[in-house]
PQR file of N, CA, C, O and H, with PARSE charges and radii, in Angstrom:
ATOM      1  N   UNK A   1       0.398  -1.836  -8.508 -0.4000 1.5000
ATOM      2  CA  UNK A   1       1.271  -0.897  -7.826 -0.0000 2.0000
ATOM      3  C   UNK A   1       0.608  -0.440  -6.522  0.5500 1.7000
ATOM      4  O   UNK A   1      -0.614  -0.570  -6.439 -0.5500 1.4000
ATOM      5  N   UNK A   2       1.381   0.150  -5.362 -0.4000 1.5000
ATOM      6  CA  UNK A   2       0.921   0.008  -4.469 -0.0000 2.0000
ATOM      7  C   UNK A   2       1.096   1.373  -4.476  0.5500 1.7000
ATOM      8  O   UNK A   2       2.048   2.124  -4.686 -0.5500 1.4000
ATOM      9  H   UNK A   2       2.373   0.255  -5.429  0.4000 1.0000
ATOM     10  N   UNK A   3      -1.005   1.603  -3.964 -0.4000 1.5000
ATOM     11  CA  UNK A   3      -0.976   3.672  -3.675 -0.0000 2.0000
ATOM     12  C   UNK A   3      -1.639   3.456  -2.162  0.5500 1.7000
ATOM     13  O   UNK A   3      -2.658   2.835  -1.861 -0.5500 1.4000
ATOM     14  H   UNK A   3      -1.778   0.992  -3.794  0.4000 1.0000
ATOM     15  N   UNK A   4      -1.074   3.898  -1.650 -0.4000 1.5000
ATOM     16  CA  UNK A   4      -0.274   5.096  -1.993 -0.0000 2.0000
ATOM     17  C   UNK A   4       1.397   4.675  -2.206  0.5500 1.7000
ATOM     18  O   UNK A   4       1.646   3.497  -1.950 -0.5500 1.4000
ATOM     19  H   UNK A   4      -0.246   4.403  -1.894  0.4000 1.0000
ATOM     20  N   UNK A   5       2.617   5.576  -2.672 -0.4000 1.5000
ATOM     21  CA  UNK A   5       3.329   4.880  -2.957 -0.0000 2.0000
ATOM     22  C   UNK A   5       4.229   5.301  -1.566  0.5500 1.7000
ATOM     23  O   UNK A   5       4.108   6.404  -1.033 -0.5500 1.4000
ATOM     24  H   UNK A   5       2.415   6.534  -2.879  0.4000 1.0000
ATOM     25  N   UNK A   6       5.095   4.306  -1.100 -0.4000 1.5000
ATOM     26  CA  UNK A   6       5.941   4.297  -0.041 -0.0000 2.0000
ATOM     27  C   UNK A   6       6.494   5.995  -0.223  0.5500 1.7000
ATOM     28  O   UNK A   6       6.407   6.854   0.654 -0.5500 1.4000
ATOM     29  H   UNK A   6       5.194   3.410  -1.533  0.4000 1.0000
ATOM     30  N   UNK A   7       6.886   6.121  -1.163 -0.4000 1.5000
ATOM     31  CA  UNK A   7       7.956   7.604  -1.489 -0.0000 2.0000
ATOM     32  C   UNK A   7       6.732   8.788  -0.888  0.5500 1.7000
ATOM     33  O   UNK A   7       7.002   9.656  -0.057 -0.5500 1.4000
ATOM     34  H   UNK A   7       6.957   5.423  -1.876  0.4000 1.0000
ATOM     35  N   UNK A   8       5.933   8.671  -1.255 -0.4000 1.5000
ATOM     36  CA  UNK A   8       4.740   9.639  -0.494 -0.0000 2.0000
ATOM     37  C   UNK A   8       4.662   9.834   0.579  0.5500 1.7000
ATOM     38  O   UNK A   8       4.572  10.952   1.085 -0.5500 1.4000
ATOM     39  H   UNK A   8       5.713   7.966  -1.930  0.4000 1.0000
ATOM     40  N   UNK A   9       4.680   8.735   1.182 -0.4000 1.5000
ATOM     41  CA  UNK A   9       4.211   7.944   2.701 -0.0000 2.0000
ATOM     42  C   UNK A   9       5.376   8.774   3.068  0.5500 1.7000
ATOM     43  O   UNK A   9       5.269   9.858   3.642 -0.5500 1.4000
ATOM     44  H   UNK A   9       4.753   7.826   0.771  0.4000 1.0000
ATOM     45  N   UNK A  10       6.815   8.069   2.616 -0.4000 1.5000
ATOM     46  CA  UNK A  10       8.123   8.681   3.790 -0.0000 2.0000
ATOM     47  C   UNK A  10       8.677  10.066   3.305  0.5500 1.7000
ATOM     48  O   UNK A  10       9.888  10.276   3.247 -0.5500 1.4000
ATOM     49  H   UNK A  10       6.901   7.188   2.150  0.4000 1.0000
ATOM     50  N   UNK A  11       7.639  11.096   2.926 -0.4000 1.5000
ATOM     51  CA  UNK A  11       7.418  12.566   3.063 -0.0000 2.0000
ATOM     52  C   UNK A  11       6.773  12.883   3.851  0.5500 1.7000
ATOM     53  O   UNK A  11       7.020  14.011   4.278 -0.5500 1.4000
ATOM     54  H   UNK A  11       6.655  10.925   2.973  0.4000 1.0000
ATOM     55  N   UNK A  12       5.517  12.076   4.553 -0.4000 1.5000
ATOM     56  CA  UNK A  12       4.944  13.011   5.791 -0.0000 2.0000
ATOM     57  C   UNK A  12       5.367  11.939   6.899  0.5500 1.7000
ATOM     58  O   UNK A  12       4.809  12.259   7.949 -0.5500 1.4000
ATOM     59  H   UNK A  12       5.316  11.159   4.207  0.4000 1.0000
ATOM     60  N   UNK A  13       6.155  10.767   7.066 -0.4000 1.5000
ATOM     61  CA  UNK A  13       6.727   9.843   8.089 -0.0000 2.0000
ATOM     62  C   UNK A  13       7.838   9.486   7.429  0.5500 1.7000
ATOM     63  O   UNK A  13       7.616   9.040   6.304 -0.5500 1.4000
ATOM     64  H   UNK A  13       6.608  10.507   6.214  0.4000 1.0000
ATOM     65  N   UNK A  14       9.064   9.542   7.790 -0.4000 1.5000
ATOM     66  CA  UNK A  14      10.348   9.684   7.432 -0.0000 2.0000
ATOM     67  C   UNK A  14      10.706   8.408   7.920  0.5500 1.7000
ATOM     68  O   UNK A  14      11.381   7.769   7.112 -0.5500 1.4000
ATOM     69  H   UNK A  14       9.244   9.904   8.705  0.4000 1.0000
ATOM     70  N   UNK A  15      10.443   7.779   9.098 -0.4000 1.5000
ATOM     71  CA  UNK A  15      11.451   6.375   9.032 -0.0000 2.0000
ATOM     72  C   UNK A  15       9.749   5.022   8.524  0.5500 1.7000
ATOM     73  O   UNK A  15       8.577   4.798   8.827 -0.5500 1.4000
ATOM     74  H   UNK A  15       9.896   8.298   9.754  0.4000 1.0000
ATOM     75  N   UNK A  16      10.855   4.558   7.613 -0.4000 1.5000
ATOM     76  CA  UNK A  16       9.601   2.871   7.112 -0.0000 2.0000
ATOM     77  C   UNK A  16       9.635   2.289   8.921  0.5500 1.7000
ATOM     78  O   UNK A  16       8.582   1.768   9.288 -0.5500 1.4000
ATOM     79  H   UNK A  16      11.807   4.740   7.366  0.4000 1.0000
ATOM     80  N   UNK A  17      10.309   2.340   9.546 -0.4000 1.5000
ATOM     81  CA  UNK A  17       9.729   1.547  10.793 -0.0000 2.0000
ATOM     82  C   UNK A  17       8.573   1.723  11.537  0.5500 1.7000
ATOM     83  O   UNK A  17       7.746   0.937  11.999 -0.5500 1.4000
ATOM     84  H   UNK A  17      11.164   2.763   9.249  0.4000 1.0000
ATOM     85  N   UNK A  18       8.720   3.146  11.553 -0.4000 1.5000
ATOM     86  CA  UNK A  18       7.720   4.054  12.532 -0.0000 2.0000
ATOM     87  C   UNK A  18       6.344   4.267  11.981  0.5500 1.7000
ATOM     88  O   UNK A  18       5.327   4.484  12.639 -0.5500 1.4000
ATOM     89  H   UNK A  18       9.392   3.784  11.178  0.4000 1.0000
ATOM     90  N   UNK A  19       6.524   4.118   9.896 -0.4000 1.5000
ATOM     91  CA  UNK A  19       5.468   4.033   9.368 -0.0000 2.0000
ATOM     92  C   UNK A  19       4.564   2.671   9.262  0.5500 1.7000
ATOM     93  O   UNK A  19       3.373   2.492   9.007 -0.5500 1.4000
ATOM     94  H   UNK A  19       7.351   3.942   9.362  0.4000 1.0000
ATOM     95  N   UNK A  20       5.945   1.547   9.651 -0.4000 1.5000
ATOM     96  CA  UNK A  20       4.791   0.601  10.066 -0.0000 2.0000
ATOM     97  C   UNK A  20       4.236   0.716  11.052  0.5500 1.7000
ATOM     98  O   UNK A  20       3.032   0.488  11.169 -0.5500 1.4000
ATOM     99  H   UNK A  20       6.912   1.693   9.858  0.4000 1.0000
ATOM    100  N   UNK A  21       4.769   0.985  11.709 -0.4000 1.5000
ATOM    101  CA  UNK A  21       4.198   0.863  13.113 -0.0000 2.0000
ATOM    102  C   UNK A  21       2.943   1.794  13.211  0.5500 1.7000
ATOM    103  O   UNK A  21       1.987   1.338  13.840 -0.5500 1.4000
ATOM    104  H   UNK A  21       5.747   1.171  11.614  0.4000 1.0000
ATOM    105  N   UNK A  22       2.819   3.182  12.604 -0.4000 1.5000
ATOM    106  CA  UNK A  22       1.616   3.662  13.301 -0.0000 2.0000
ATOM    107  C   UNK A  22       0.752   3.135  12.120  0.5500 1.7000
ATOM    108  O   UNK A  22      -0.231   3.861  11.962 -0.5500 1.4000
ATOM    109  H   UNK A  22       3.595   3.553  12.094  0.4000 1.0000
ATOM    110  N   UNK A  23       0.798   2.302  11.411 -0.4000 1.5000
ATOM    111  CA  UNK A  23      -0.197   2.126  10.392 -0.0000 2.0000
ATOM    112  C   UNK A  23      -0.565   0.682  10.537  0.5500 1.7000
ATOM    113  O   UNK A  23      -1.579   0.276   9.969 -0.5500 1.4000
ATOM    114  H   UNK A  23       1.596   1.712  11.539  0.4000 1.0000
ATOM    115  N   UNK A  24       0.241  -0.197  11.316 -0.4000 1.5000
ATOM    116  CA  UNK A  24      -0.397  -1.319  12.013 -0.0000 2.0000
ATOM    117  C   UNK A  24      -1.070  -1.026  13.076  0.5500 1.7000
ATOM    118  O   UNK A  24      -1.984  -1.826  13.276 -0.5500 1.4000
ATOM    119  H   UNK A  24       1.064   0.134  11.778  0.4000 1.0000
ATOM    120  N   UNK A  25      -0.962  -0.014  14.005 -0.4000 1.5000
ATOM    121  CA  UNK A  25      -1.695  -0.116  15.061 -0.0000 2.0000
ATOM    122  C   UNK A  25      -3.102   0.631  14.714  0.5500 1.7000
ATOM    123  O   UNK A  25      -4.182   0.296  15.200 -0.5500 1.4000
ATOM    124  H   UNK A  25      -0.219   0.636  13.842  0.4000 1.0000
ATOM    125  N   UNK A  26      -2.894   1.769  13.730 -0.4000 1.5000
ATOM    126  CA  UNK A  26      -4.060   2.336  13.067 -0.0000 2.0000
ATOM    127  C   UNK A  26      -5.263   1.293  12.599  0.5500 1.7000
ATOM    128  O   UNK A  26      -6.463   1.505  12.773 -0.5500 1.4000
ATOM    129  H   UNK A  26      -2.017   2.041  13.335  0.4000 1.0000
ATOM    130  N   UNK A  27      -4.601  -0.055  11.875 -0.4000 1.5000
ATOM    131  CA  UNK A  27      -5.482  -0.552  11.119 -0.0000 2.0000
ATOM    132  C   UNK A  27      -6.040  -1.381  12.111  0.5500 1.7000
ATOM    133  O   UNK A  27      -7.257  -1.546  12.192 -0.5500 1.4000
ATOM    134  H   UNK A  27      -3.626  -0.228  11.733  0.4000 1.0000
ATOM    135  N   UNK A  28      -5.117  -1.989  12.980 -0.4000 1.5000
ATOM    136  CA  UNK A  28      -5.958  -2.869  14.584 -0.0000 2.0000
ATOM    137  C   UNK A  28      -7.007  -1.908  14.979  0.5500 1.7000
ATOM    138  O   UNK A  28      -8.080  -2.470  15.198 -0.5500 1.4000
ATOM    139  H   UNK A  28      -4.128  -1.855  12.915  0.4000 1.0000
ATOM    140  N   UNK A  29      -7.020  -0.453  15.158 -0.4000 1.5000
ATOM    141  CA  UNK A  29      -8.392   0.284  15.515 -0.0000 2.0000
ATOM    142  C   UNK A  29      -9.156   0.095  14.685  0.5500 1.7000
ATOM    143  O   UNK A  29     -10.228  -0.414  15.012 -0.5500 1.4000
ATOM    144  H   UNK A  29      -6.148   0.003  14.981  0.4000 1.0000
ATOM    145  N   UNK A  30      -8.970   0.344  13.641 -0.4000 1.5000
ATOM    146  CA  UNK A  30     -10.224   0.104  12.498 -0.0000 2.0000
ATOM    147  C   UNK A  30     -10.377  -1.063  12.524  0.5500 1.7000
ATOM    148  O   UNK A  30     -11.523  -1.070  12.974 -0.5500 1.4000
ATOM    149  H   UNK A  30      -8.099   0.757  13.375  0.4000 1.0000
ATOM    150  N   UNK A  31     -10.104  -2.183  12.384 -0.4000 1.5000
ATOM    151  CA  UNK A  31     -10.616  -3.656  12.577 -0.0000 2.0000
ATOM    152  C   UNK A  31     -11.443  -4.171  14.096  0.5500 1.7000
ATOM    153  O   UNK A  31     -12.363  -4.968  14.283 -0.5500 1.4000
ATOM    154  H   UNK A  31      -9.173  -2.178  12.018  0.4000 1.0000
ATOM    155  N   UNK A  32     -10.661  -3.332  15.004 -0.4000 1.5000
ATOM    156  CA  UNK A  32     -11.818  -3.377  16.107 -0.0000 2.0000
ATOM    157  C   UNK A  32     -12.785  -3.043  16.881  0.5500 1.7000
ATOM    158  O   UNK A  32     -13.479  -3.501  17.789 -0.5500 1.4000
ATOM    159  H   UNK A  32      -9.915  -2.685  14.852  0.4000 1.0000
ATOM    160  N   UNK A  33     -12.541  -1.520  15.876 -0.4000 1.5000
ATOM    161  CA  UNK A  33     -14.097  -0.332  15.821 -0.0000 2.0000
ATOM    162  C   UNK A  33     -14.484  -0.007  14.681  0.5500 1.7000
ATOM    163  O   UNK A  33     -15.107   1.055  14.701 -0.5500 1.4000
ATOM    164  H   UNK A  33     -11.977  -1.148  15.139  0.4000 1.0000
ATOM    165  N   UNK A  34     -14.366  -0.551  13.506 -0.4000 1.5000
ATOM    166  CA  UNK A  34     -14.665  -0.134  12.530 -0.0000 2.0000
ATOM    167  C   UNK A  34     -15.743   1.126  12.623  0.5500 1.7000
ATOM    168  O   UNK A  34     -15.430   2.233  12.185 -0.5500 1.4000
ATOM    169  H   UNK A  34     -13.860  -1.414  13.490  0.4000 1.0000
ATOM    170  N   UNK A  35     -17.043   0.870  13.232 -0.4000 1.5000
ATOM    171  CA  UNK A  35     -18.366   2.149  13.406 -0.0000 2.0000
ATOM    172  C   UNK A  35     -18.045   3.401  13.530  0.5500 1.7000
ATOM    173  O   UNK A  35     -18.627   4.289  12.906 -0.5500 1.4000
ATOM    174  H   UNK A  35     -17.297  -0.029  13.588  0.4000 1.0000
ATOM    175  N   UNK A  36     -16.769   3.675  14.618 -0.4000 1.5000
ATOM    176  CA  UNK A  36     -16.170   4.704  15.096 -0.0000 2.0000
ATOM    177  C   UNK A  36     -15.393   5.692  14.061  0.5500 1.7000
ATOM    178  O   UNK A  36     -15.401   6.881  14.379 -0.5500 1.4000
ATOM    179  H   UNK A  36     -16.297   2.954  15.124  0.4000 1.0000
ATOM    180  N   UNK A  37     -14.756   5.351  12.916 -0.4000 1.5000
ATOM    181  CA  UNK A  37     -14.311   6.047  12.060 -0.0000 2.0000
ATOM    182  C   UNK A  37     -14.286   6.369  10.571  0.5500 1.7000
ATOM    183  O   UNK A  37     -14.644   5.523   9.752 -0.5500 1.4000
ATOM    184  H   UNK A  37     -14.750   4.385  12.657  0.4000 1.0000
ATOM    185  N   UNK A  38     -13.924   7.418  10.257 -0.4000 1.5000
ATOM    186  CA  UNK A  38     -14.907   7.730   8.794 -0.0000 2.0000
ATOM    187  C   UNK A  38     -13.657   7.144   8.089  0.5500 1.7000
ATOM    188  O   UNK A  38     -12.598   6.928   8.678 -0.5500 1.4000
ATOM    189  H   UNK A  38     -13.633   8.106  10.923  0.4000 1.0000
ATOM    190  N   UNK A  39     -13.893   6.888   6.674 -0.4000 1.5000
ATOM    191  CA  UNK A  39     -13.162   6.568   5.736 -0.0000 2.0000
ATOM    192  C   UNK A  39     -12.129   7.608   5.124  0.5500 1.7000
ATOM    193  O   UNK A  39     -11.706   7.992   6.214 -0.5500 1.4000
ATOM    194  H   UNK A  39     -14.753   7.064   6.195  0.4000 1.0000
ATOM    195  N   UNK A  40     -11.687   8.063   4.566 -0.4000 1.5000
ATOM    196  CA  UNK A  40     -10.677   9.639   3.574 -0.0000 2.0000
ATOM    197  C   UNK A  40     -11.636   9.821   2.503  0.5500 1.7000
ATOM    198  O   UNK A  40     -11.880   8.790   1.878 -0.5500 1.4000
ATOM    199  H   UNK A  40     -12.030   7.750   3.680  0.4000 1.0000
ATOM    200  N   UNK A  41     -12.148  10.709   2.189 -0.4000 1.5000
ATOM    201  CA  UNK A  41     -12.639  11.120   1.013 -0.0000 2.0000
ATOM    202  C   UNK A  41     -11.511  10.419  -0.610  0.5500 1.7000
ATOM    203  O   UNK A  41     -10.341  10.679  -0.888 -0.5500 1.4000
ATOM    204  H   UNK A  41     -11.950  11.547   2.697  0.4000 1.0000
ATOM    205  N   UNK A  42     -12.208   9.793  -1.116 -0.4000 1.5000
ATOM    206  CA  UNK A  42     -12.205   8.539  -2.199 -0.0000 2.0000
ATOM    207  C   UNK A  42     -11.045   8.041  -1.857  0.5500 1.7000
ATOM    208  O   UNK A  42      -9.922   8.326  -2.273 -0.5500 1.4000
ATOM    209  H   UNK A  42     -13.159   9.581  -0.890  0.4000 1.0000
ATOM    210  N   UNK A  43     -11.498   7.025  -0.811 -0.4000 1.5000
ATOM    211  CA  UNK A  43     -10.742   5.878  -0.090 -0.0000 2.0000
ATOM    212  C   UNK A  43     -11.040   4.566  -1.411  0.5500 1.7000
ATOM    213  O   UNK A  43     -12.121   4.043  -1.684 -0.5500 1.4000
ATOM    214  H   UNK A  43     -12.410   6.794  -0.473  0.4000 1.0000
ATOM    215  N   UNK A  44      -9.750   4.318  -2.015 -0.4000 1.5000
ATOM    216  CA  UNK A  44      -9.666   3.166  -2.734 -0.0000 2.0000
ATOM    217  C   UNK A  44      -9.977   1.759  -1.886  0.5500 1.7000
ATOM    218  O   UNK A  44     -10.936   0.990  -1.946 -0.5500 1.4000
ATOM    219  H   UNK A  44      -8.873   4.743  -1.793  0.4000 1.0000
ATOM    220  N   UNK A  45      -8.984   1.748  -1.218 -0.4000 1.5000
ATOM    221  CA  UNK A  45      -8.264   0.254  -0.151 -0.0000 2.0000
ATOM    222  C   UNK A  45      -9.474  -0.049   0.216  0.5500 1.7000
ATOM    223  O   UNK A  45     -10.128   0.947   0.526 -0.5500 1.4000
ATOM    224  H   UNK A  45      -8.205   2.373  -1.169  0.4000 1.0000
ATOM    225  N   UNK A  46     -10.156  -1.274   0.321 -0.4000 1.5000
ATOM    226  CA  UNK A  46     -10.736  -2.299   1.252 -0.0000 2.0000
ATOM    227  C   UNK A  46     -10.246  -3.013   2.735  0.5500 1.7000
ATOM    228  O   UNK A  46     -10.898  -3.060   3.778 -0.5500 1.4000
ATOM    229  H   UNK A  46      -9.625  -2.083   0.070  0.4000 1.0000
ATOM    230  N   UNK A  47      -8.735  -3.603   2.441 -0.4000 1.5000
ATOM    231  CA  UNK A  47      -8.635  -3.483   3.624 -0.0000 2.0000
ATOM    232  C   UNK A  47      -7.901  -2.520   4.379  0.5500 1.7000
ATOM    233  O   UNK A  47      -7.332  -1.526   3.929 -0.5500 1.4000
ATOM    234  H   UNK A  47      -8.206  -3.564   1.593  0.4000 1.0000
ATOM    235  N   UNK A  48      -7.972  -2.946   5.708 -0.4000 1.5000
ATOM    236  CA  UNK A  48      -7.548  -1.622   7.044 -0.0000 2.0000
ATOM    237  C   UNK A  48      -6.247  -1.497   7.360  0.5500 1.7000
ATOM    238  O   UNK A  48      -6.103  -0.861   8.404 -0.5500 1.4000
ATOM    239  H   UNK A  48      -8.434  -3.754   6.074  0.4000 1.0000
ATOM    240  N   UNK A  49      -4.844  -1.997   6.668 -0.4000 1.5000
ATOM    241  CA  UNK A  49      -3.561  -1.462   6.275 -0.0000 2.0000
ATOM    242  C   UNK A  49      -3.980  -0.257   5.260  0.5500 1.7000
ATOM    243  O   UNK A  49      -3.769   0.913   5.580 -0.5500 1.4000
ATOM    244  H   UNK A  49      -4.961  -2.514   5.820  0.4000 1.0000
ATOM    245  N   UNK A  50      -4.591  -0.610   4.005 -0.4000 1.5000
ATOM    246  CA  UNK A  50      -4.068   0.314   3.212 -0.0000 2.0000
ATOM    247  C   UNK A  50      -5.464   1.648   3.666  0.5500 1.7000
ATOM    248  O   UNK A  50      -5.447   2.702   3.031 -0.5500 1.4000
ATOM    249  H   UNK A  50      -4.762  -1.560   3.745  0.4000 1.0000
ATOM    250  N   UNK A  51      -6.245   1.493   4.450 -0.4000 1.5000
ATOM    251  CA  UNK A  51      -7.191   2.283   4.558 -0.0000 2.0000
ATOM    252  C   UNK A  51      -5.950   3.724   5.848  0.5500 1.7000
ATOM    253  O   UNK A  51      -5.772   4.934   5.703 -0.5500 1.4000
ATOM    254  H   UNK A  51      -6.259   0.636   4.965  0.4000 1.0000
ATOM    255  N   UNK A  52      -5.498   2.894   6.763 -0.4000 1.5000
ATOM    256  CA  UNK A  52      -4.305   3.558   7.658 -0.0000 2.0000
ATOM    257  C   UNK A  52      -3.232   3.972   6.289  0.5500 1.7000
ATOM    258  O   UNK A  52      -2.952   5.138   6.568 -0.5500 1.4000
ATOM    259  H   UNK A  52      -5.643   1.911   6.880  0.4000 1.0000
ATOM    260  N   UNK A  53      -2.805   3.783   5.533 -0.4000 1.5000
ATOM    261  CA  UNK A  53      -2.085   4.345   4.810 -0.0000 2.0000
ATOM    262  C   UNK A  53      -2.585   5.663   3.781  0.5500 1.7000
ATOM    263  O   UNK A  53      -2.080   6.712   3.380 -0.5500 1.4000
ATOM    264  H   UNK A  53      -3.032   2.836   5.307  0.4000 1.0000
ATOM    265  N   UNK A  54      -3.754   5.012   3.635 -0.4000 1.5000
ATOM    266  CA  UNK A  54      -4.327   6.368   2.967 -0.0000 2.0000
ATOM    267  C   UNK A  54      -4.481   7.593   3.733  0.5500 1.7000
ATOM    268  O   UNK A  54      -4.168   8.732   3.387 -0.5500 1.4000
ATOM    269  H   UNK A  54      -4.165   4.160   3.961  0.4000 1.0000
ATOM    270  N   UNK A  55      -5.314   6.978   5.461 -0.4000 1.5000
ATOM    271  CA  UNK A  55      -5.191   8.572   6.062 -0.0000 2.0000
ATOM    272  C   UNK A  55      -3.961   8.917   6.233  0.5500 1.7000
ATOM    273  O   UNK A  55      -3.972  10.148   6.236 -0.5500 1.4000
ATOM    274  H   UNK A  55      -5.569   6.053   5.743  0.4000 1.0000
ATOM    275  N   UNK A  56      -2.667   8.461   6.410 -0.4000 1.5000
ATOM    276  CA  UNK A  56      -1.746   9.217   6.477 -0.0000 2.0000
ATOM    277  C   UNK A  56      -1.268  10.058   5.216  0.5500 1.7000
ATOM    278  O   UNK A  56      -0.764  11.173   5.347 -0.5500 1.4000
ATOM    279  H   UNK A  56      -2.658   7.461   6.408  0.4000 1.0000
ATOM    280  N   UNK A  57      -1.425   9.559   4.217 -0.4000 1.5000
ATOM    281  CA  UNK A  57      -1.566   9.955   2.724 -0.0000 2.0000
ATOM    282  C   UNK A  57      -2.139  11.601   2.942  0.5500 1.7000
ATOM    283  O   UNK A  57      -1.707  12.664   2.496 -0.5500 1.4000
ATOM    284  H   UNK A  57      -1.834   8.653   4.110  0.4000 1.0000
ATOM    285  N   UNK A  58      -3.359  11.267   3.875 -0.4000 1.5000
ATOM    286  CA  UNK A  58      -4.263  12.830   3.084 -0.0000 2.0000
ATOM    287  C   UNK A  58      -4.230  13.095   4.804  0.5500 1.7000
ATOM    288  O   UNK A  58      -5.363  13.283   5.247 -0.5500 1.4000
ATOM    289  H   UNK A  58      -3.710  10.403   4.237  0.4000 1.0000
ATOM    290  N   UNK A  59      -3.337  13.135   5.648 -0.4000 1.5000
ATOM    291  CA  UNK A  59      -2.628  13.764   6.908 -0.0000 2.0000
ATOM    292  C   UNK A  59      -3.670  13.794   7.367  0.5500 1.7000
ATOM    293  O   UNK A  59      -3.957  14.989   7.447 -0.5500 1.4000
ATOM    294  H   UNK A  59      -2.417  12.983   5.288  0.4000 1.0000
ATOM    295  N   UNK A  60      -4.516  13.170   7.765 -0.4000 1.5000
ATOM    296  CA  UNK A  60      -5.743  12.611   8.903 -0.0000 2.0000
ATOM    297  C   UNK A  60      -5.157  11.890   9.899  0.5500 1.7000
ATOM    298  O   UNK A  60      -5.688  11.817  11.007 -0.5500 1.4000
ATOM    299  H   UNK A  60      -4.283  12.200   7.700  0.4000 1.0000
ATOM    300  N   UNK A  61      -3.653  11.096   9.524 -0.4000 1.5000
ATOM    301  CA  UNK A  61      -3.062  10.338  10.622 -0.0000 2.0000
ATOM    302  C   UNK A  61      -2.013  11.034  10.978  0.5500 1.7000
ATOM    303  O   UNK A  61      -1.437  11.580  10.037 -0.5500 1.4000
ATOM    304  H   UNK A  61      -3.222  11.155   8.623  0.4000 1.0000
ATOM    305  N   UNK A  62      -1.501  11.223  12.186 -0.4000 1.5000
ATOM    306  CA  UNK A  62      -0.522  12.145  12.773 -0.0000 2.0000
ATOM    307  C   UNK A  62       0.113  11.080  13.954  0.5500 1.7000
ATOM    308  O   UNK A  62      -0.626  10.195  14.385 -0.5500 1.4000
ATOM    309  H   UNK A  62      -1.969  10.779  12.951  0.4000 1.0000
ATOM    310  N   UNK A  63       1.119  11.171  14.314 -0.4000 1.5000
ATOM    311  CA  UNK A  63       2.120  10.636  15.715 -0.0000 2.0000
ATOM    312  C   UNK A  63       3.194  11.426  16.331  0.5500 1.7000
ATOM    313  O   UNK A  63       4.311  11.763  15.939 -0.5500 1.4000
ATOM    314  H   UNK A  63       1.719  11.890  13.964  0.4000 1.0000
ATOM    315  N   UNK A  64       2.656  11.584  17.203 -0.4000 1.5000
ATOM    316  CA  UNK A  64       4.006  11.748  18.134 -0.0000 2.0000
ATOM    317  C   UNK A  64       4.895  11.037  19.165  0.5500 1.7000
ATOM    318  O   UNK A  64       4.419  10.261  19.993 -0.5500 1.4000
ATOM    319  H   UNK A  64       1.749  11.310  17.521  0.4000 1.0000
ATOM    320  N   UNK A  65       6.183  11.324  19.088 -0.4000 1.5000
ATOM    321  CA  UNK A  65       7.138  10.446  19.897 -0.0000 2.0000
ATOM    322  C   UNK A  65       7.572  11.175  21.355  0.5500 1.7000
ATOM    323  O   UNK A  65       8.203  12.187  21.660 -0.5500 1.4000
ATOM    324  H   UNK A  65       6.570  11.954  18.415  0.4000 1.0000
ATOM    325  N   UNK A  66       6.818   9.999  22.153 -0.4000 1.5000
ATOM    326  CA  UNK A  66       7.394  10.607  23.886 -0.0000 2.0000
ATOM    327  C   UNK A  66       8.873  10.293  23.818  0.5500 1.7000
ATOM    328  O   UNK A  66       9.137   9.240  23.239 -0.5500 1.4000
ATOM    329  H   UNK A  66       6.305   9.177  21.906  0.4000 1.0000
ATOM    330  N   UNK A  67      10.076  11.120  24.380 -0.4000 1.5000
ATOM    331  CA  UNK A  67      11.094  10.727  24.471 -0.0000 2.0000
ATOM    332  C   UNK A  67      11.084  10.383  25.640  0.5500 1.7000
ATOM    333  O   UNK A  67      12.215   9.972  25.900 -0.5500 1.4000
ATOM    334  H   UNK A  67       9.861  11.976  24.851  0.4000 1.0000
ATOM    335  N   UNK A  68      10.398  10.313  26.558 -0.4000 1.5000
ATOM    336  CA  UNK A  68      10.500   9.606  27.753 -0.0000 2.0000
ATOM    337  C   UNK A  68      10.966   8.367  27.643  0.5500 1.7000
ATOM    338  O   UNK A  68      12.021   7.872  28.039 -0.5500 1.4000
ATOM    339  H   UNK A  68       9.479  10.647  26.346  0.4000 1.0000
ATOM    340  N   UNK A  69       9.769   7.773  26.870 -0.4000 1.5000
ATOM    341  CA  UNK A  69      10.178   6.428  26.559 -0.0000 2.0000
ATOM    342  C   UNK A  69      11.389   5.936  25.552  0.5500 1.7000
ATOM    343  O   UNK A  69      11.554   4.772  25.188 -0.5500 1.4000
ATOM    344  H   UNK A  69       8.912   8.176  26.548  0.4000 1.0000
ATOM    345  N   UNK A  70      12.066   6.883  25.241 -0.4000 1.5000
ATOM    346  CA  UNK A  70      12.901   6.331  24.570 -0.0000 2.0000
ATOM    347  C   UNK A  70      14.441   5.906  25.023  0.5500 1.7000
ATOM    348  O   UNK A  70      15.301   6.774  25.174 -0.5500 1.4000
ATOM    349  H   UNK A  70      11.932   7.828  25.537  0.4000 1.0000
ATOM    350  N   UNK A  71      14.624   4.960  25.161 -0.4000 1.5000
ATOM    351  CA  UNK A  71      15.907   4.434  25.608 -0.0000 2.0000
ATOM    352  C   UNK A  71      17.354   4.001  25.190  0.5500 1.7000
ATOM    353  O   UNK A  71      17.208   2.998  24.491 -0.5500 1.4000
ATOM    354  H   UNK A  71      13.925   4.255  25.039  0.4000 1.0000
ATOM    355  N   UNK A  72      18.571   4.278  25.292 -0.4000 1.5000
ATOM    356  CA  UNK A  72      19.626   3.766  24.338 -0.0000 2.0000
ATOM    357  C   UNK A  72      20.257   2.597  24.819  0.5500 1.7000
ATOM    358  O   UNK A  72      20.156   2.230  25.990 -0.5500 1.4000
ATOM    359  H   UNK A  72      18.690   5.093  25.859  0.4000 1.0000
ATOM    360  N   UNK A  73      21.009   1.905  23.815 -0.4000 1.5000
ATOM    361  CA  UNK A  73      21.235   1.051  24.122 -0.0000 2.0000
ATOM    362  C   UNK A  73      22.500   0.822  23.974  0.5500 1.7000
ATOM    363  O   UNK A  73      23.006   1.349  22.983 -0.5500 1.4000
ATOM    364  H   UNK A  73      21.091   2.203  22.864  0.4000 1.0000
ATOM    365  N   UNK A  74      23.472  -0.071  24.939 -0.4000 1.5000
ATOM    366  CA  UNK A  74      25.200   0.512  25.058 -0.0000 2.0000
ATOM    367  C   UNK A  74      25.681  -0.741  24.386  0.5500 1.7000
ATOM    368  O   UNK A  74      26.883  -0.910  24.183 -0.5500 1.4000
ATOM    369  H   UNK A  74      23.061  -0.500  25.744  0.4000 1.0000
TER
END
């Protein structure tokens, strides 16, 4: 089973898109600085998806949306 469980996850990030998204780009930092950042206090995951899912888990990971950039589409 996968922990953390999605239903967790989309209580502190509400859309699955946006939660991929900051938790793929989370885990590209940790894969390409690993030195630079601490783990969550009893971090299960090995790899650096579920390590980005855990900090969002225990709200170490946070995002915000520029609406600048956001654009509609007709």
């Amino acid at each position: 089973m996968l922990q953390p469980s999605i239903d967790s996850l989309q209580t502190k990030i509400n859309s699955k898109y946006t939660l991929v998204t900051v938790s793929a780009q989370r885990a590209r930092q940790l894969r390409e600085h690993p030195e630079k950042f601490n783990h969550p206090e009893g971090a299960q995951s090995v790899n650096f998806v579920g390590m980005a899912l855990e900090e969002i888990e225990a709200e170490q990971l946070h995002y915000t949306l520029n609406e600048d950039d956001v654009h509609e589409t007709i």
